[in-house]
PDB file of N, CA, C and O in Angstrom:
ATOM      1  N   UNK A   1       0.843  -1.181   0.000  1.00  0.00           N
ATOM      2  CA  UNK A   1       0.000   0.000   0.000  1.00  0.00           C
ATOM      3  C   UNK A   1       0.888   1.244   0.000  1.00  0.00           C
ATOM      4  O   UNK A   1       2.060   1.129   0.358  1.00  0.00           O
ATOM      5  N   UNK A   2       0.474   2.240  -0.321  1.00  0.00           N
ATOM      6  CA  UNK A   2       1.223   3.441  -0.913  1.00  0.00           C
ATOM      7  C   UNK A   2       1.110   4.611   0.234  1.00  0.00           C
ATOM      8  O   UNK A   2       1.458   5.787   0.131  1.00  0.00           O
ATOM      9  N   UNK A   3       0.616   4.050   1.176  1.00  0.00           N
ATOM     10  CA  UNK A   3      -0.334   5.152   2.183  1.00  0.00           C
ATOM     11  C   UNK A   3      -1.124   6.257   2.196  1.00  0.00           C
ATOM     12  O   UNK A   3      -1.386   7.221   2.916  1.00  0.00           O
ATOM     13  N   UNK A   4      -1.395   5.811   1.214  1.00  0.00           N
ATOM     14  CA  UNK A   4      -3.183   6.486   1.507  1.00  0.00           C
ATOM     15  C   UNK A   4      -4.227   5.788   1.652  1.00  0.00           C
ATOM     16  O   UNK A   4      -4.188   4.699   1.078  1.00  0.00           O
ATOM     17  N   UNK A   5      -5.196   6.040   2.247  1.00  0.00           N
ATOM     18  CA  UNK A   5      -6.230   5.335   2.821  1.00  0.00           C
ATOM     19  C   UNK A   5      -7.524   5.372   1.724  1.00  0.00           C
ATOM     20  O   UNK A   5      -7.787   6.341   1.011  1.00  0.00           O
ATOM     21  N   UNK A   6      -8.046   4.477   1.746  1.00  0.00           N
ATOM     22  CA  UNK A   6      -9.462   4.545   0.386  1.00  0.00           C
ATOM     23  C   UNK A   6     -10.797   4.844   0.936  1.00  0.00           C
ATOM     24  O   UNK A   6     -11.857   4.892   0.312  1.00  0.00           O
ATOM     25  N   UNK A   7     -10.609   5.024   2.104  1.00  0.00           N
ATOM     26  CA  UNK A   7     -11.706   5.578   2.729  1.00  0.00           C
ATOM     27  C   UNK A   7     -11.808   7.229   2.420  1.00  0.00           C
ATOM     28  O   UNK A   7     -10.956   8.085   2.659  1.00  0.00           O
ATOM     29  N   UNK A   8     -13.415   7.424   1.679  1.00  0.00           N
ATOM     30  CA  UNK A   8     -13.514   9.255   1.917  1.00  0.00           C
ATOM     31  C   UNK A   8     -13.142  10.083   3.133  1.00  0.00           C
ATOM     32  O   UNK A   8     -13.367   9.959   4.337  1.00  0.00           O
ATOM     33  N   UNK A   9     -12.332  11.193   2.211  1.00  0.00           N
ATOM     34  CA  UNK A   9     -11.943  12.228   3.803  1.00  0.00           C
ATOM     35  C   UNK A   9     -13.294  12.189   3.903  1.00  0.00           C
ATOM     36  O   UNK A   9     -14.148  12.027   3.032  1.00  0.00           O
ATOM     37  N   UNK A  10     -13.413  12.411   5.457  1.00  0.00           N
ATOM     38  CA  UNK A  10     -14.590  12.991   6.186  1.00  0.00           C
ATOM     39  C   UNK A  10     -15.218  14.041   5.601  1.00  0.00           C
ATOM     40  O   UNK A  10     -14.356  14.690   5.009  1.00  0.00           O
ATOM     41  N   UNK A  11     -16.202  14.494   5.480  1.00  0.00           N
ATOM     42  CA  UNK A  11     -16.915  15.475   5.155  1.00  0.00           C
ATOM     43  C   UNK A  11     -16.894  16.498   6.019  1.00  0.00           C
ATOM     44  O   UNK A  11     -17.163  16.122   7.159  1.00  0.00           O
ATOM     45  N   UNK A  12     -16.581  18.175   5.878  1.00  0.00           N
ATOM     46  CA  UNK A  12     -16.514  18.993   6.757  1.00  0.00           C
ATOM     47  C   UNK A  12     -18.601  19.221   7.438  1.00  0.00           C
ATOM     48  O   UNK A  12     -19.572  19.116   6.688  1.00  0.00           O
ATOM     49  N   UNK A  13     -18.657  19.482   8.749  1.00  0.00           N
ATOM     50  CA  UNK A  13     -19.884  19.561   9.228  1.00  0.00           C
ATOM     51  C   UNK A  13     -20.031  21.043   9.155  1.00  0.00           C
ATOM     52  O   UNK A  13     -19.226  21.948   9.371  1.00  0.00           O
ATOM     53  N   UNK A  14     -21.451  21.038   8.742  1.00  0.00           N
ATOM     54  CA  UNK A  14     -22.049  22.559   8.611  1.00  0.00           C
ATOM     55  C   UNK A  14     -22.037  22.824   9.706  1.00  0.00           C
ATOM     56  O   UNK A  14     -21.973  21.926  10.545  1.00  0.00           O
ATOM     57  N   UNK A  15     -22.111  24.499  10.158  1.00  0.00           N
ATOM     58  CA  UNK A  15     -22.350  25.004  11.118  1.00  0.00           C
ATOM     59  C   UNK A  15     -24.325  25.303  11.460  1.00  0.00           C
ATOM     60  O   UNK A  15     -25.212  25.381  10.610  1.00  0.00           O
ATOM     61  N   UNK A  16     -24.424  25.383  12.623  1.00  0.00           N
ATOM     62  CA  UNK A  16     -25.693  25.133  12.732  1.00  0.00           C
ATOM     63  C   UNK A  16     -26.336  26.787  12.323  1.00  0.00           C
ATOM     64  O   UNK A  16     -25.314  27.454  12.478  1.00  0.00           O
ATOM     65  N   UNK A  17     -27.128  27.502  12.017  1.00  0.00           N
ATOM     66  CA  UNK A  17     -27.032  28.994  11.667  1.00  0.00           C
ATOM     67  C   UNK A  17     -28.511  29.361  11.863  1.00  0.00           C
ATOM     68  O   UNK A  17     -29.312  28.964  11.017  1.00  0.00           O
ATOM     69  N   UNK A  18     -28.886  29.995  12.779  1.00  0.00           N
ATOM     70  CA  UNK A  18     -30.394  30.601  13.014  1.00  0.00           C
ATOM     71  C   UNK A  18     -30.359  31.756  12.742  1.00  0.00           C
ATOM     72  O   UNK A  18     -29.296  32.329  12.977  1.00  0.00           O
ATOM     73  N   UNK A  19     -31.292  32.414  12.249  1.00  0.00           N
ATOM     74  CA  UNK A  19     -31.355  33.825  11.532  1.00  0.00           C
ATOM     75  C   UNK A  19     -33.047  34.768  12.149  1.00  0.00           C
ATOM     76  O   UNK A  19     -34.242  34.522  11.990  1.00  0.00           O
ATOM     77  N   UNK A  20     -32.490  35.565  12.667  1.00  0.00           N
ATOM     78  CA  UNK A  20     -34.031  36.370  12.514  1.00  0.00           C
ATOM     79  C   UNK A  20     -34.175  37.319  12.451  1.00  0.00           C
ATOM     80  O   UNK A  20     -33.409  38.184  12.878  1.00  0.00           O
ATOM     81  N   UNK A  21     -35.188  37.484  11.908  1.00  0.00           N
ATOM     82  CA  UNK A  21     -36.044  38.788  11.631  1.00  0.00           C
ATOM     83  C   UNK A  21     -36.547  39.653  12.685  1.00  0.00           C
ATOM     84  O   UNK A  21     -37.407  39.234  13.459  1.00  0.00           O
ATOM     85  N   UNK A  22     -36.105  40.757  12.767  1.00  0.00           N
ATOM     86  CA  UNK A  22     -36.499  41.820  13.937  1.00  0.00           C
ATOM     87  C   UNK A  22     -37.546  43.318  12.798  1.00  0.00           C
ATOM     88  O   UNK A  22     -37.489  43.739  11.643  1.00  0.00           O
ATOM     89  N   UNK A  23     -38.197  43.550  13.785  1.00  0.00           N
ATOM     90  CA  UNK A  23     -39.080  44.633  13.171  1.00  0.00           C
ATOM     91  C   UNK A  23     -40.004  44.440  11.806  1.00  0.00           C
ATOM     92  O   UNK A  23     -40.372  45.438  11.186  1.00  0.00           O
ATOM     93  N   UNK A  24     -40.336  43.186  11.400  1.00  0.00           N
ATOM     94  CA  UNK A  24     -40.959  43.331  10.445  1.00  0.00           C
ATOM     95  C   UNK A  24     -42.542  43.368  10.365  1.00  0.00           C
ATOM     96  O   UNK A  24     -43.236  42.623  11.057  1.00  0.00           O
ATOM     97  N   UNK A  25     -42.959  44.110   9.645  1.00  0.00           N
ATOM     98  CA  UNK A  25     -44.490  44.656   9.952  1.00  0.00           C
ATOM     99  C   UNK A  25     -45.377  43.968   8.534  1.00  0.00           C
ATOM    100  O   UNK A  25     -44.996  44.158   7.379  1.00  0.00           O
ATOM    101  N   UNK A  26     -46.762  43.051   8.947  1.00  0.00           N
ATOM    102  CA  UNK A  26     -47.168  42.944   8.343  1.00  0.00           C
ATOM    103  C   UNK A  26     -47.105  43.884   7.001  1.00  0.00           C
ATOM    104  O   UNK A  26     -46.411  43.620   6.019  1.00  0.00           O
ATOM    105  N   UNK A  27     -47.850  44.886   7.120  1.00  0.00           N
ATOM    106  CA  UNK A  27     -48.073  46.105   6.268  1.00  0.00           C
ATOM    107  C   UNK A  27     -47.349  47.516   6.243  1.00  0.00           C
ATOM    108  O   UNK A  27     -47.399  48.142   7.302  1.00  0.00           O
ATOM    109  N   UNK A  28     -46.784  48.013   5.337  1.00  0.00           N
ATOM    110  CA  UNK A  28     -46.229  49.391   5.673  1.00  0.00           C
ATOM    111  C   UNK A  28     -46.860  50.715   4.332  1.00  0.00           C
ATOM    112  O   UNK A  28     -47.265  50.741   3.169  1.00  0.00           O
ATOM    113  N   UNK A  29     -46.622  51.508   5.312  1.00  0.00           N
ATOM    114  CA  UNK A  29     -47.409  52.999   4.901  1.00  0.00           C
ATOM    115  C   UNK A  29     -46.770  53.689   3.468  1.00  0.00           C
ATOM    116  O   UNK A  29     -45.594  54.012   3.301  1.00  0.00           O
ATOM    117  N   UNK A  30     -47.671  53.794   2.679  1.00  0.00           N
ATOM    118  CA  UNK A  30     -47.198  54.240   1.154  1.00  0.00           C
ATOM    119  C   UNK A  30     -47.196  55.466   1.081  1.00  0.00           C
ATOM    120  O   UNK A  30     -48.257  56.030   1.349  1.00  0.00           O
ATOM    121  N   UNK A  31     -45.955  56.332   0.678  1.00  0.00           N
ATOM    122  CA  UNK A  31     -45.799  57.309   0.203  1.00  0.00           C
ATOM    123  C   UNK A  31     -46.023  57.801  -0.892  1.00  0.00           C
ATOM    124  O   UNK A  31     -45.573  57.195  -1.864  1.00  0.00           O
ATOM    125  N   UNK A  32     -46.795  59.074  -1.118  1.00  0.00           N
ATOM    126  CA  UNK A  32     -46.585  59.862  -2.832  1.00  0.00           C
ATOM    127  C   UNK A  32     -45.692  61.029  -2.617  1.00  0.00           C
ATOM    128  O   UNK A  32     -45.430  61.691  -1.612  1.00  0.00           O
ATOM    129  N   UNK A  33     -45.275  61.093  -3.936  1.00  0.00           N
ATOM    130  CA  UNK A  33     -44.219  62.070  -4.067  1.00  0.00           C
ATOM    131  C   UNK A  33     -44.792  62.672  -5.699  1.00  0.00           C
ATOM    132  O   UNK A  33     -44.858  61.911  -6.664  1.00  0.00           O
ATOM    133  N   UNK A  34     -45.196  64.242  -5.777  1.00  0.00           N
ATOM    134  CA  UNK A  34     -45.329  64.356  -7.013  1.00  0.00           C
ATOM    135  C   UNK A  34     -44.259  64.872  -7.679  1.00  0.00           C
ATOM    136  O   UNK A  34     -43.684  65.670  -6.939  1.00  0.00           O
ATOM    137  N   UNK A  35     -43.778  64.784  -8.652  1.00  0.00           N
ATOM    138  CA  UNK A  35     -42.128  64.799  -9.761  1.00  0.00           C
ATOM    139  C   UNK A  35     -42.959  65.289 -10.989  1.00  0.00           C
ATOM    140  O   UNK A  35     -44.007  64.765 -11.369  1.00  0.00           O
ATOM    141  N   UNK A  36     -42.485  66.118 -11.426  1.00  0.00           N
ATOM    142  CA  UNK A  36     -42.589  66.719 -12.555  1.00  0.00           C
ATOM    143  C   UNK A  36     -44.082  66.416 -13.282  1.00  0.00           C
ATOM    144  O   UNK A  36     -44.016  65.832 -14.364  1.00  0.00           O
ATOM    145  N   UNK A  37     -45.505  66.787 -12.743  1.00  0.00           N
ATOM    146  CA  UNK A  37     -46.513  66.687 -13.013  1.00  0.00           C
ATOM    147  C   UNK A  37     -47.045  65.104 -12.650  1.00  0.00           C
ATOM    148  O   UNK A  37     -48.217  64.919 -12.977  1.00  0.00           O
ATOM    149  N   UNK A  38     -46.398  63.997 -12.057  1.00  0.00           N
ATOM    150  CA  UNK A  38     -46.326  62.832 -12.335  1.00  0.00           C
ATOM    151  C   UNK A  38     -46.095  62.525 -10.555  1.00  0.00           C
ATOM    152  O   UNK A  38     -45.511  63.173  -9.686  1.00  0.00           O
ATOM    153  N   UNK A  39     -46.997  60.988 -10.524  1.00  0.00           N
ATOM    154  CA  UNK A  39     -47.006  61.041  -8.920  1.00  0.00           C
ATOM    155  C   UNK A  39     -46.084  60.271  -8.981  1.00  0.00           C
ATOM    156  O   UNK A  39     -45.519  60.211 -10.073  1.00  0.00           O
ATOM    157  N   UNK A  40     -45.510  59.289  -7.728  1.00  0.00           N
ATOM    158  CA  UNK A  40     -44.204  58.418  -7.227  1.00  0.00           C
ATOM    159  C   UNK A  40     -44.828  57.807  -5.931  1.00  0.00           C
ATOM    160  O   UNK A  40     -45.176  58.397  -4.908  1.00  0.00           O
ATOM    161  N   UNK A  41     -44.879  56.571  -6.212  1.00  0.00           N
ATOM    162  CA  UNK A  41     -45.267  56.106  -4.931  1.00  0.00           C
ATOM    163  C   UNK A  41     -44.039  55.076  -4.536  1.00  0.00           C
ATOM    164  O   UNK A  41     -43.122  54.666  -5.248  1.00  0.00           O
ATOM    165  N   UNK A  42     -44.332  54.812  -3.201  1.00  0.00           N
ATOM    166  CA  UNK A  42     -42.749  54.301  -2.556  1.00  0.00           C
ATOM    167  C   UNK A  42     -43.779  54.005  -0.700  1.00  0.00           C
ATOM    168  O   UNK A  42     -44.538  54.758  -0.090  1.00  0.00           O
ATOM    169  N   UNK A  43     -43.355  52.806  -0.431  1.00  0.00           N
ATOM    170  CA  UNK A  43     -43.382  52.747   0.809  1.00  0.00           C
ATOM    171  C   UNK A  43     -42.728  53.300   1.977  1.00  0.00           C
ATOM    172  O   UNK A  43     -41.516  53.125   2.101  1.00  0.00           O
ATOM    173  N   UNK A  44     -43.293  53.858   2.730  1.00  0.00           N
ATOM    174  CA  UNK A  44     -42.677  53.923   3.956  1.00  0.00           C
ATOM    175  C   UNK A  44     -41.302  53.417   4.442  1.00  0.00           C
ATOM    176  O   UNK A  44     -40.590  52.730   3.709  1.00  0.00           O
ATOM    177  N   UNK A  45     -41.054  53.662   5.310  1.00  0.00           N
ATOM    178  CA  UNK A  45     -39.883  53.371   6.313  1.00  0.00           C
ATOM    179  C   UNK A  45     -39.756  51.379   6.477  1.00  0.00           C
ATOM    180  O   UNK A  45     -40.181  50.623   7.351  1.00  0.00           O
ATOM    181  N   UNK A  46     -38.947  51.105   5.138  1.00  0.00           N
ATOM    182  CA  UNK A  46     -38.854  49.716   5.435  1.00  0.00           C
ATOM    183  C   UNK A  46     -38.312  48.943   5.708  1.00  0.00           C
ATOM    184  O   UNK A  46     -38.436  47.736   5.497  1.00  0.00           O
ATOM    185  N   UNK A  47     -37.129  49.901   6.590  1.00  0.00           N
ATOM    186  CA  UNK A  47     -36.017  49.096   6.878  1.00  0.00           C
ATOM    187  C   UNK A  47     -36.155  47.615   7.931  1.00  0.00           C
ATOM    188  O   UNK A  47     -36.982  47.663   8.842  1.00  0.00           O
ATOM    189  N   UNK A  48     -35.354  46.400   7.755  1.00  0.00           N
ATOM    190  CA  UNK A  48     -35.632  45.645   9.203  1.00  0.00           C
ATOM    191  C   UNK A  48     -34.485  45.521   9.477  1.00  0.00           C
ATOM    192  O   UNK A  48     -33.506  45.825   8.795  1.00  0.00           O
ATOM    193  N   UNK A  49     -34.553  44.839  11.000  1.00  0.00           N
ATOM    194  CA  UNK A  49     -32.885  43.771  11.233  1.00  0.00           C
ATOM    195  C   UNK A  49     -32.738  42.477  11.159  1.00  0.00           C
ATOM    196  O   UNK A  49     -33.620  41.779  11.660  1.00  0.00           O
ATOM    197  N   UNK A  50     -31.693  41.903  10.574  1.00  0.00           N
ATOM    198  CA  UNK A  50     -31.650  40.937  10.522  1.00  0.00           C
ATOM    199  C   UNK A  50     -30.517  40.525  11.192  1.00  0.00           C
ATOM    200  O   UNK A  50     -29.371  40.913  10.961  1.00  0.00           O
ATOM    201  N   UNK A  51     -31.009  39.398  12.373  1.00  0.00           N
ATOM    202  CA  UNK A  51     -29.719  39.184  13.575  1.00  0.00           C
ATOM    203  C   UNK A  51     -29.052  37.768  12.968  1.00  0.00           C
ATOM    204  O   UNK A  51     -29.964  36.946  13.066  1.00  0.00           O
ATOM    205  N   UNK A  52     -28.141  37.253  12.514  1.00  0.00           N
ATOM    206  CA  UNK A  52     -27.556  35.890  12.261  1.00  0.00           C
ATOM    207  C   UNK A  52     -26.563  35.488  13.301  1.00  0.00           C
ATOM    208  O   UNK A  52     -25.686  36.273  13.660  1.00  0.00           O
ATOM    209  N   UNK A  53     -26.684  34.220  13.818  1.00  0.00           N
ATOM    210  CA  UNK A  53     -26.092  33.525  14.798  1.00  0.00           C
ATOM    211  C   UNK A  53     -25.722  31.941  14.340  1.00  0.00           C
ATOM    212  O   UNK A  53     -26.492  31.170  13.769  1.00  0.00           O
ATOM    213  N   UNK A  54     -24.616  31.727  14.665  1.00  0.00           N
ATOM    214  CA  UNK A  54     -23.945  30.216  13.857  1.00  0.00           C
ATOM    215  C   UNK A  54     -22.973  29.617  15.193  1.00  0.00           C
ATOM    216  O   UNK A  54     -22.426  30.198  16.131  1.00  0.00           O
ATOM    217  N   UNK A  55     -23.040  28.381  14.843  1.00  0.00           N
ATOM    218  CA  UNK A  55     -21.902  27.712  15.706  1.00  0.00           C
ATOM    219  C   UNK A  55     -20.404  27.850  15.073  1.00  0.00           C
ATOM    220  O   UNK A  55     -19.462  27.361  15.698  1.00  0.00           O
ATOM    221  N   UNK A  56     -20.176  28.550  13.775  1.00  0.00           N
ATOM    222  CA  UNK A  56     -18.617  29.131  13.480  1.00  0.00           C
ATOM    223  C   UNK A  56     -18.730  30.237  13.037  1.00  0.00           C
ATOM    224  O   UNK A  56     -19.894  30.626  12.937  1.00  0.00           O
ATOM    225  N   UNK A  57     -17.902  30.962  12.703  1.00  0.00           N
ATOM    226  CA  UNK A  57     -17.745  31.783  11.916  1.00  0.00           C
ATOM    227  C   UNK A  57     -18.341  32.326  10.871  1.00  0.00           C
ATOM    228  O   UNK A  57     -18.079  31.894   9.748  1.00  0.00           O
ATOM    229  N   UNK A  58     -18.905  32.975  10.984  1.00  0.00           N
ATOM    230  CA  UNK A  58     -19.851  33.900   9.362  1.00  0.00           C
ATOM    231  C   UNK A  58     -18.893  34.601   8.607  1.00  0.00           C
ATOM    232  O   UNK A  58     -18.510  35.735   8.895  1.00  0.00           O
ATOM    233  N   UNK A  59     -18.395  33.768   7.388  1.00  0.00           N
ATOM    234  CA  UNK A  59     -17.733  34.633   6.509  1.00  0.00           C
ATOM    235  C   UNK A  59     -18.405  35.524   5.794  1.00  0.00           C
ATOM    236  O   UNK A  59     -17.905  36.649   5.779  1.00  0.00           O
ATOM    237  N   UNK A  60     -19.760  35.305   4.969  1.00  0.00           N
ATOM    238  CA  UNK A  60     -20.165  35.820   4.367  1.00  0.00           C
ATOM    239  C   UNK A  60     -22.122  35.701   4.607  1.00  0.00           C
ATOM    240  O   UNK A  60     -22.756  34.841   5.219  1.00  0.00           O
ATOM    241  N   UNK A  61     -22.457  36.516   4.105  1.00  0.00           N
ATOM    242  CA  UNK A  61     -24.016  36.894   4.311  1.00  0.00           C
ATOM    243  C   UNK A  61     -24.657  37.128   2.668  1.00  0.00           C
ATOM    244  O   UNK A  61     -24.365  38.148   2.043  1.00  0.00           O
ATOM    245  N   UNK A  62     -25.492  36.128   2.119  1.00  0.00           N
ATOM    246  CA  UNK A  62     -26.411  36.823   1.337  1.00  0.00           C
ATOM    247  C   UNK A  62     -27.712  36.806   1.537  1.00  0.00           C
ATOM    248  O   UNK A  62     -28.224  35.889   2.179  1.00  0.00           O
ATOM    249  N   UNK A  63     -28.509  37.920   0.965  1.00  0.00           N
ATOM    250  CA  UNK A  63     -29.636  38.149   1.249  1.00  0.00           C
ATOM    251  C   UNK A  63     -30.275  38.541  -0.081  1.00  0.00           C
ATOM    252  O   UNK A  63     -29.954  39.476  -0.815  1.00  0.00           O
ATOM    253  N   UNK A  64     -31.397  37.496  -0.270  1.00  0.00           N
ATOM    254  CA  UNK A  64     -32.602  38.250  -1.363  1.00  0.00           C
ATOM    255  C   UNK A  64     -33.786  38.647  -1.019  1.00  0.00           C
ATOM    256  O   UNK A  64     -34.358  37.900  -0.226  1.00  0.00           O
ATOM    257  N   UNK A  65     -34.432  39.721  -1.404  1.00  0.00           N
ATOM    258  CA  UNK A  65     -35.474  39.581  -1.168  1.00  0.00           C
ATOM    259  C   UNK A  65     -36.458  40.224  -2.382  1.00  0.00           C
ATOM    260  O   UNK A  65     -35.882  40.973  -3.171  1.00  0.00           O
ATOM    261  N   UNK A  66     -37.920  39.985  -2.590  1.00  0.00           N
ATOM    262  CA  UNK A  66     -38.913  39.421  -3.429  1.00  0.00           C
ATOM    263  C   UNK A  66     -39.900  40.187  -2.326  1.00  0.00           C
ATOM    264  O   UNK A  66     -40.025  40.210  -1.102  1.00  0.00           O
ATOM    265  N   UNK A  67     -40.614  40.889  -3.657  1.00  0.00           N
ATOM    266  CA  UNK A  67     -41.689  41.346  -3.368  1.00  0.00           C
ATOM    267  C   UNK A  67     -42.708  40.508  -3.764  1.00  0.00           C
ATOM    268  O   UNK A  67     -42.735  39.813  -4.780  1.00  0.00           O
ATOM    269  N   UNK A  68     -43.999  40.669  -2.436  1.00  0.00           N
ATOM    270  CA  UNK A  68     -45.187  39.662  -3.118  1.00  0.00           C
ATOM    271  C   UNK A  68     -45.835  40.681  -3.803  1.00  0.00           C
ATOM    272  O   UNK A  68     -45.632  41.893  -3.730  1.00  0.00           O
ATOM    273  N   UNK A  69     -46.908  39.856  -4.704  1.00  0.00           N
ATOM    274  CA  UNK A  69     -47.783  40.458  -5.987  1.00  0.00           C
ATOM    275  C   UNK A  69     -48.474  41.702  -5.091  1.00  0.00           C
ATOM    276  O   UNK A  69     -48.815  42.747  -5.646  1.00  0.00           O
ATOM    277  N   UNK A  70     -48.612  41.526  -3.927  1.00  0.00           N
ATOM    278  CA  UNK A  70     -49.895  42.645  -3.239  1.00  0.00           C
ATOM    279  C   UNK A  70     -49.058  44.197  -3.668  1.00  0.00           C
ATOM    280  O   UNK A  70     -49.544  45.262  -4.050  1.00  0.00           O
ATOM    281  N   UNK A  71     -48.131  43.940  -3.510  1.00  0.00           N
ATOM    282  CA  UNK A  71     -47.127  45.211  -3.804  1.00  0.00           C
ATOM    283  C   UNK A  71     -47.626  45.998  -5.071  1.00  0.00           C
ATOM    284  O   UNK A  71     -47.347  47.185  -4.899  1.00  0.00           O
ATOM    285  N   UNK A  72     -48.058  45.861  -5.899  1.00  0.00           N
ATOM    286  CA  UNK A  72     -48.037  46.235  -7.284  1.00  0.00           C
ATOM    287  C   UNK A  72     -49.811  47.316  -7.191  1.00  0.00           C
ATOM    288  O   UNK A  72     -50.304  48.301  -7.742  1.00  0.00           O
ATOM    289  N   UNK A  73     -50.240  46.129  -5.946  1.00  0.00           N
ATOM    290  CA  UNK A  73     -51.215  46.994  -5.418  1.00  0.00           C
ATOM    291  C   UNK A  73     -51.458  48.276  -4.283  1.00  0.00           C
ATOM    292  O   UNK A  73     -52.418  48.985  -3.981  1.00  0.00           O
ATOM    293  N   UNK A  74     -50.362  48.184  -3.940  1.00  0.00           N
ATOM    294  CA  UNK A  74     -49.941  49.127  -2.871  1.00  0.00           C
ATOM    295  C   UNK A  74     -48.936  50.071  -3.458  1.00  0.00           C
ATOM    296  O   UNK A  74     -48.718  51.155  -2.917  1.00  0.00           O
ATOM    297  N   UNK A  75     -48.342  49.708  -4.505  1.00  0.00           N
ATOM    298  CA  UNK A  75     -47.496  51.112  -4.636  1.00  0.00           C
ATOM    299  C   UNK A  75     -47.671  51.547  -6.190  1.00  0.00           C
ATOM    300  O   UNK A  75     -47.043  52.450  -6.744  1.00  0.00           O
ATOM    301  N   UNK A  76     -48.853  50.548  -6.889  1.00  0.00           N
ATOM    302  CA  UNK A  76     -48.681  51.064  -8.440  1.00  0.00           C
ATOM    303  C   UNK A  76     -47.396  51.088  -9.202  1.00  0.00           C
ATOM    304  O   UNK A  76     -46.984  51.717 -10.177  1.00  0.00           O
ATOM    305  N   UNK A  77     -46.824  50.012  -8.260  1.00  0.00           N
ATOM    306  CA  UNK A  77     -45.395  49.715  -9.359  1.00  0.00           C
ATOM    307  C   UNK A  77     -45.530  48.284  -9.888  1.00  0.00           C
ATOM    308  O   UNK A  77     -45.670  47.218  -9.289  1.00  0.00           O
ATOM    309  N   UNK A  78     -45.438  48.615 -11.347  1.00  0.00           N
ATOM    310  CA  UNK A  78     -45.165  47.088 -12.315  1.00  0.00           C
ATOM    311  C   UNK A  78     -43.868  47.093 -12.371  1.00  0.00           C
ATOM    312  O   UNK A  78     -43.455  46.039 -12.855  1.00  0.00           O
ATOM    313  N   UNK A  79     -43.040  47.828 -12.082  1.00  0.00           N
ATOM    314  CA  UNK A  79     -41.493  47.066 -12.702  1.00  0.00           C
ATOM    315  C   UNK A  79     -40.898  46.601 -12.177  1.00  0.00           C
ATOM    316  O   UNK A  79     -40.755  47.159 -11.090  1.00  0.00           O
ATOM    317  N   UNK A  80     -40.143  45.444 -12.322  1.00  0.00           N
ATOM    318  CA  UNK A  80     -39.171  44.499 -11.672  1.00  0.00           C
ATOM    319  C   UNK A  80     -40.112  43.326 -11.343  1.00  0.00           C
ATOM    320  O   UNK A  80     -41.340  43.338 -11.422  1.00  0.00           O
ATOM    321  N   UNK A  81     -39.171  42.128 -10.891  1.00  0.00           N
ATOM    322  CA  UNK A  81     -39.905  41.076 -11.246  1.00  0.00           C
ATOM    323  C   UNK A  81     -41.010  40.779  -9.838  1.00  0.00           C
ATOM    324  O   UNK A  81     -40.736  41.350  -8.782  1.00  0.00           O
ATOM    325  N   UNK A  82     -42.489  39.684  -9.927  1.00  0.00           N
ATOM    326  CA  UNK A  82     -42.836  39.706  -8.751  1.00  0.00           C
ATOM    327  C   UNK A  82     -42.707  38.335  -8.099  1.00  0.00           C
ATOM    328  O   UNK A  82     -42.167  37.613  -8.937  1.00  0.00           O
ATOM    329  N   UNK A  83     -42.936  37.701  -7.075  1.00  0.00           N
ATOM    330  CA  UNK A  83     -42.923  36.434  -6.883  1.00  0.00           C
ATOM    331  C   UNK A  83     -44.352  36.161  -7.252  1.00  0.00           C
ATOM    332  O   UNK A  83     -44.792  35.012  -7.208  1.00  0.00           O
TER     333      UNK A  83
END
């Protein structure tokens, strides 16, 4: 034998990673803005927090997020994609 073993290296174990959501509100308050004869609508104040906690190290963080269809009804925006 040449010494190496034919058994698979071990597999590295995920870290365990809970994530939550702070401040998020069913519904939020729509703004108009009129621009050059032309209205602008835009929601409110929508910021949230998001707290992440892991058993190692967090190198990196991504985040998507997707508007539902109700949106299109609340702010009169068609553009961009919807879920």
């Amino acid at each position: 034998m040449d010494g190496l073993s034919k058994d698979p290296p071990p597999k590295q174990s995920q870290p365990e990673v809970g994530v939550q959501i702070m401040n998020l509100m069913d519904t939020y308050d729509k703004r108009t803005k009129k621009l050059s004869g032309k209205y602008e609508h835009r929601l409110g104040p929508t910021e949230v927090t998001i707290v992440a906690r892991a058993t190692d190290e967090i190198k990196r963080v991504r985040v998507y997020v997707q508007r539902c269809p109700e949106a299109v009804f609340k702010t009169h925006d068609t553009v961009g994609k919807l879920a």
